[in-house]
C-alpha positions as CSV (number, residue, x, y, z in Angstrom):
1,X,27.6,-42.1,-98.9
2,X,28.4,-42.5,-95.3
3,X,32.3,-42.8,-95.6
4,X,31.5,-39.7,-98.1
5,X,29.8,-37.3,-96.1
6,X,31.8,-34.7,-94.0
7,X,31.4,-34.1,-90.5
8,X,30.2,-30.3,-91.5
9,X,27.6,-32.1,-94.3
10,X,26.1,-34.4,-90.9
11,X,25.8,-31.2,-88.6
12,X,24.2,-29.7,-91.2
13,X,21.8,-32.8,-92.1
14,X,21.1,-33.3,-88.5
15,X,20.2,-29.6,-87.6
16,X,17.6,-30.1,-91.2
17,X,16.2,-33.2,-89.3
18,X,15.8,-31.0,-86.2
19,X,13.7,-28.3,-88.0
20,X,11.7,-30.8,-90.1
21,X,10.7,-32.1,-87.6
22,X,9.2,-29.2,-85.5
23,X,8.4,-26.9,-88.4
24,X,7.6,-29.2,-91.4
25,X,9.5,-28.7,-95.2
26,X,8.2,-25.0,-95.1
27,X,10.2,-24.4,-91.9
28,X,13.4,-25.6,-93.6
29,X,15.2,-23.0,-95.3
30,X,18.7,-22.1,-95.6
31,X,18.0,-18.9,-93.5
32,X,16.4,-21.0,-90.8
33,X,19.2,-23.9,-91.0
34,X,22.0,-20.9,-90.8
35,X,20.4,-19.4,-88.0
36,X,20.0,-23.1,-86.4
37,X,23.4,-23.4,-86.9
38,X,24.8,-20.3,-86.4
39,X,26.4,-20.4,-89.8
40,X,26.0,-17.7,-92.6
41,X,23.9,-18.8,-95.6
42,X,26.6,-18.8,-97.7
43,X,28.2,-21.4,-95.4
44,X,25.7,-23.8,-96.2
45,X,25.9,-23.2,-99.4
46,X,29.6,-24.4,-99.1
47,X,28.1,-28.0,-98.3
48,X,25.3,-28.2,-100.3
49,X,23.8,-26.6,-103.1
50,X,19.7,-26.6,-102.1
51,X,17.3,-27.3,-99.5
52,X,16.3,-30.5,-101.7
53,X,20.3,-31.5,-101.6
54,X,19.9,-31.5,-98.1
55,X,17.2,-33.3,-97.5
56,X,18.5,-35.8,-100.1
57,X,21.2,-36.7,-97.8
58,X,19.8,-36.7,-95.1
59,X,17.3,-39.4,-96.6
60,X,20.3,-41.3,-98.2
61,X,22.7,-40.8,-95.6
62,X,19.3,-42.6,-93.1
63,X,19.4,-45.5,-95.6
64,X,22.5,-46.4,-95.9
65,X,23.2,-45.9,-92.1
66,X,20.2,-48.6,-91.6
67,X,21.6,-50.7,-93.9
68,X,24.9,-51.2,-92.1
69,X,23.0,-51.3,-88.6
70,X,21.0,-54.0,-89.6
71,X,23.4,-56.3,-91.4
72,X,25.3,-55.8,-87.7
73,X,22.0,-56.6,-85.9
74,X,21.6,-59.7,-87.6
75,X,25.2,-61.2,-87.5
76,X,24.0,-61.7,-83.3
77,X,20.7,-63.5,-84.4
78,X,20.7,-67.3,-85.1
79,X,16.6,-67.7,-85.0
80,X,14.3,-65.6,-87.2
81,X,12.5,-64.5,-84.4
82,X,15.8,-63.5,-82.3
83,X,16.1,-60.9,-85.8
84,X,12.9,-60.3,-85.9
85,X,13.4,-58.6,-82.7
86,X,17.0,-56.7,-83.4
87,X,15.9,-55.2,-86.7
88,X,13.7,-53.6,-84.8
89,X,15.7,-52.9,-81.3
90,X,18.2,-51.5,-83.7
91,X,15.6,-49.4,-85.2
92,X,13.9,-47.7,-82.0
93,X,17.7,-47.6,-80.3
94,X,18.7,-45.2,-83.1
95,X,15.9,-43.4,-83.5
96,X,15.8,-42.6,-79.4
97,X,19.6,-41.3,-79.8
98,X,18.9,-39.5,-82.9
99,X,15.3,-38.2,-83.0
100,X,16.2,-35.1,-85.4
101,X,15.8,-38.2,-88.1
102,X,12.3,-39.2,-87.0
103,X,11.0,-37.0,-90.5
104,X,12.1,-39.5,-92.6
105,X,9.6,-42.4,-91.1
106,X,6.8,-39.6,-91.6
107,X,7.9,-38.4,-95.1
108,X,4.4,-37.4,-96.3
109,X,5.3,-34.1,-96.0
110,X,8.6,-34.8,-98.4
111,X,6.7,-36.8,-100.7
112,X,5.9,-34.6,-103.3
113,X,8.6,-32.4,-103.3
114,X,10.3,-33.6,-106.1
115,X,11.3,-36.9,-107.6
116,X,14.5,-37.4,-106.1
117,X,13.4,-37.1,-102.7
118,X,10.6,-39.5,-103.8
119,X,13.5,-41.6,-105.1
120,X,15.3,-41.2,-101.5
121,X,12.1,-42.0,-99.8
122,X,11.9,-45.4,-101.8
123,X,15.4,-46.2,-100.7
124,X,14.4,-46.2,-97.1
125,X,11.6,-48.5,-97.4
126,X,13.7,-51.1,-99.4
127,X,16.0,-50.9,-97.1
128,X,13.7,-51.8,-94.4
129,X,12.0,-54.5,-97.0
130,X,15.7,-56.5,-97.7
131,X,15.9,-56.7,-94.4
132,X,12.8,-57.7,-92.8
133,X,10.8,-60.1,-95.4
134,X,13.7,-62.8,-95.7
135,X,13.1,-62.8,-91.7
136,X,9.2,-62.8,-92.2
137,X,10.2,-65.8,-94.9
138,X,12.3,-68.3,-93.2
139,X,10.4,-68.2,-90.1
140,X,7.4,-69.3,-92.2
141,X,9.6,-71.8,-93.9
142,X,10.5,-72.9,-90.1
143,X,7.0,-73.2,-88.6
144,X,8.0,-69.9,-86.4
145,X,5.9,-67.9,-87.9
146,X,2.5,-68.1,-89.0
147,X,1.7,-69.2,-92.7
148,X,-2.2,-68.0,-92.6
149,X,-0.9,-64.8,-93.8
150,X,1.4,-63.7,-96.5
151,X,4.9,-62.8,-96.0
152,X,3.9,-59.2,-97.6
153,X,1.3,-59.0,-95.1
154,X,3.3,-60.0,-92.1
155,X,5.6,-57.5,-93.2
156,X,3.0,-54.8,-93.7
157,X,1.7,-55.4,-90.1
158,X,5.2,-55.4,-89.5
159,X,6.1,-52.3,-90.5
160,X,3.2,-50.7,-90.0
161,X,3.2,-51.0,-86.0
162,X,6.8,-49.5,-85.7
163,X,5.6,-46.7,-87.9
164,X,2.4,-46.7,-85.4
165,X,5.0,-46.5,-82.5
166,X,7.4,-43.3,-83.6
167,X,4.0,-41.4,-84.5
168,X,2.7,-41.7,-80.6
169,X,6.2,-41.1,-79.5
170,X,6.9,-37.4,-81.8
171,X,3.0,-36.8,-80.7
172,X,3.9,-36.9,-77.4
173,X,6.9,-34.5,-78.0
174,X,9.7,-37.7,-77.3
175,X,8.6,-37.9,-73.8
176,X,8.4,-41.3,-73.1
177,X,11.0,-43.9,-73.7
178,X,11.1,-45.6,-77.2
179,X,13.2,-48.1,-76.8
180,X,10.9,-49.8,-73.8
181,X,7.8,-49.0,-75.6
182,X,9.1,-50.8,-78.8
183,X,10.0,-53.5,-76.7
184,X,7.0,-54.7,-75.9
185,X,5.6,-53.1,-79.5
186,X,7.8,-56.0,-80.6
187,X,6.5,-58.6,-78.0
188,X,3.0,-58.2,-79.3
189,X,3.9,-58.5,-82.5
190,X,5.4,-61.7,-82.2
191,X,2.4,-62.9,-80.2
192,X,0.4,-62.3,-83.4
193,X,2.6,-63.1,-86.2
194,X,4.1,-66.8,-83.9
195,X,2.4,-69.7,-84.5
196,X,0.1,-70.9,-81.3
């Protein structure tokens, strides 16, 4: 999908993220996304056929570019812990360059919308899931990380303290810097989830 989708398509996606995230799916129309863009509504229309369409690439076009980020991130890591901590560098690093896409980690106002954006949702969490449980796993395996708790768990804690992290940073209007705050998001995580 990435090596599919036109430069015109990602404008287009990326100005969606944009009003998604400052007026919620009812702000996203085609009329507001031409006037966004300064296209006609036809010209959208060119590139994709509906508002769902568009948000279905953008959500797929998200998960597939994670994908490929993390499998980079993790070719520099040799300990679980040292890709513990890109997964998650690479995470806030994109996210603080591209914060039009910060919707899709708060998608509870897409859920619902229709199936295939459910679908496109799903895609993103698996993504996240390939990625981050074999970590959660083999630094169990290797005494790294603690065993008290399930891997499932770890990863829910996991997952759910980045999540925590890009609320507090759209809340406050991207106004502080994401990248040092998930730093040491990821620091305390490790103190919790490392064995004493």
């Amino acid at each position: 999908m990435i090596s599919e989708i036109t430069d015109r398509q990602l404008e287009i996606i990326e100005a969606a993220g944009k009003i998604l995230s400052s007026s919620g799916v009812a702000g996203l129309t085609i009329k507001n996304l031409a006037k966004e863009m300064h296209f006609s509504e036809s010209a959208i229309y060119r590139h994709f056929a509906s508002k769902e369409d568009i948000i279905i690439a953008m959500l797929e076009y998200l998960a597939e570019n994670m994908d490929e980020r993390y499998a980079i991130a993790l070719s520099h890591g040799s300990t679980p812990e040292e890709k513990f901590q890109l997964i998650f560098r690479s995470q806030f690093s994109f996210f603080a360059s591209n914060p039009h896409f910060v919707v899709a980690v708060f998608s509870d106002g897409l859920m619902g919308q229709s199936k295939r954006i459910n679908q496109a949702i799903n895609r993103i969490m698996a993504v996240k899931i390939k990625y981050l449980k074999p970590i959660i796993e083999a630094g169990q395996e290797s005494g790294i990380f603690t065993a008290e708790l399930k891997a499932e768990e770890l990863l829910h804690l996991s997952m759910g303290s980045m999540r925590l992290e890009m609320f507090k940073w759209r809340v406050s209007e991207f106004q502080f810097d994401l990248v040092k705050s998930g730093e040491s998001m990821v620091r305390a995580l490790l103190t919790l989830v490392k064995c004493k």
